[in-house]
C-alpha positions in Angstrom: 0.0 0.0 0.0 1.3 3.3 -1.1 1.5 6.3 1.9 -1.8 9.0 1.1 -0.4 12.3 0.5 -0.2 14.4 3.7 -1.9 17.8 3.3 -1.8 20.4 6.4 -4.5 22.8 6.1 -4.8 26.2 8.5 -7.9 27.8 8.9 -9.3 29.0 12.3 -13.2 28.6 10.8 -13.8 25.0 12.4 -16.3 24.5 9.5 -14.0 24.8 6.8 -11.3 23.1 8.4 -13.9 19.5 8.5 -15.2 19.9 5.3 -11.9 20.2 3.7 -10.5 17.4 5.9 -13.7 15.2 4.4 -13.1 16.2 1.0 -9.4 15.2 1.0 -9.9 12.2 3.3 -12.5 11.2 0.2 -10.0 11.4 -2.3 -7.0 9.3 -0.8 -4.9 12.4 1.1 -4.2 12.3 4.5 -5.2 16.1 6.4 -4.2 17.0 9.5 -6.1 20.0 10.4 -4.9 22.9 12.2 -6.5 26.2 13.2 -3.5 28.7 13.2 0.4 29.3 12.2 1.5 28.3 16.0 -0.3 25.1 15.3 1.3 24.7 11.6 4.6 25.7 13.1 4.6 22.5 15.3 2.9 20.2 13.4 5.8 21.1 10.7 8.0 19.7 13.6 6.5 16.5 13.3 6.3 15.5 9.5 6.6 18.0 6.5 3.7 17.7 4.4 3.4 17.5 0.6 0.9 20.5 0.3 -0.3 23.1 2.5 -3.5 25.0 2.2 -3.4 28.5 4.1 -6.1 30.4 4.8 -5.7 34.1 4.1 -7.7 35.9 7.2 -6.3 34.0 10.2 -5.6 35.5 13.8 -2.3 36.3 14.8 -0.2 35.5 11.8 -2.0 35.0 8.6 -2.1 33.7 5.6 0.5 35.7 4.1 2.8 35.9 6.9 2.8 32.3 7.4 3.3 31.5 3.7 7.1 34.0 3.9 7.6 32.2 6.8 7.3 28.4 5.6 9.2 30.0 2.2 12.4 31.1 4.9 12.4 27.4 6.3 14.5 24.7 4.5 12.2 22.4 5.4 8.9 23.8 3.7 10.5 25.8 0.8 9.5 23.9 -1.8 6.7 22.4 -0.4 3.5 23.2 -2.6 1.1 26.0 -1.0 -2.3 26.8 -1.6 -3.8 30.0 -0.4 -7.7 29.4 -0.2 -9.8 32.4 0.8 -13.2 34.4 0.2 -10.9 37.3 -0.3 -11.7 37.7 -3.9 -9.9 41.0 -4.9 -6.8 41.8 -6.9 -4.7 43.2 -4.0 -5.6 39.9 -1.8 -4.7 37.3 -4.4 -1.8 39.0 -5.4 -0.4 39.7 -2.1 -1.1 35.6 -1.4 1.1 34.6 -4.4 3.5 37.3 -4.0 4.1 36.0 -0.3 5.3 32.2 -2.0 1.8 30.4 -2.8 1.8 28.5 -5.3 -2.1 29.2 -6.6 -5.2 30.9 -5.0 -8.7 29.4 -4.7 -11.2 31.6 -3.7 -14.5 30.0 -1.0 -16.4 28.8 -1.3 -14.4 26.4 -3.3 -16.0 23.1 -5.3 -14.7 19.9 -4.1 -13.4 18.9 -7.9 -12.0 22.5 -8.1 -10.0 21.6 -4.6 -8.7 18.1 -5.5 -7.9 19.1 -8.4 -5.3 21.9 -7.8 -4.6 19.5 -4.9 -3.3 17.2 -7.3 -1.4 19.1 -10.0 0.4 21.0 -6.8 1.6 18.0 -5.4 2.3 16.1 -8.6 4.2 19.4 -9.8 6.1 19.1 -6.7 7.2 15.6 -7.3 8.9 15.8 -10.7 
């Protein structure tokens, strides 16, 4: 048996964070769920994952933040991120990509939408 894909998603609504753990779960990837950057921080001390999915609005450090700070670390670098917010604008998006994210889905998102970008991310990632 081949190991799922790991995929660490931060968002502090507890809503999004289960229905994107189900819809990932579904499709063969293994999420671990976490509600803020301290919490990414140390599950990043455990195992680095193959994707990330950031929520932009977050308390404390946000999406952006985070996503310069996993782009300093050797260990997340490289590691495929996915900003995923209902800031639709310009400036937001923008400001997501130019902080290391790899693409930007705007919420709500649809579950084949998700997997999908989910998929080409990590797949990028590997080759």
């Amino acid at each position: 048996m081949t190991e799922r894909p790991t995929v660490l998603i931060v968002d502090d609504d507890y809503s999004a964070l289960s229905l994107l753990g189900i819809m990932l779960d579904r499709e063969g990837f293994e999420p671990v769920k976490v509600y803020d950057a301290h919490e990414a921080l140390a599950a990043l001390g455990l195992r680095t994952p193959d994707l990330i999915i950031l929520d932009l609005m977050m308390p404390g450090i946000d999406g952006v933040r985070l996503a310069t700070i996993l782009r300093q670390r050797r260990d997340t670098s490289r590691t495929p991120i996915l900003m995923l917010s209902s800031m639709a604008d310009q400036d937001n998006i923008r400001r997501g990509l130019d902080a290391g994210a790899n693409d930007y889905l705007i919420k709500p998102v649809l579950h084949a939408e998700l997997i999908a970008k989910v998929r080409a991310l990590i797949k990028a990632a590997r080759s």
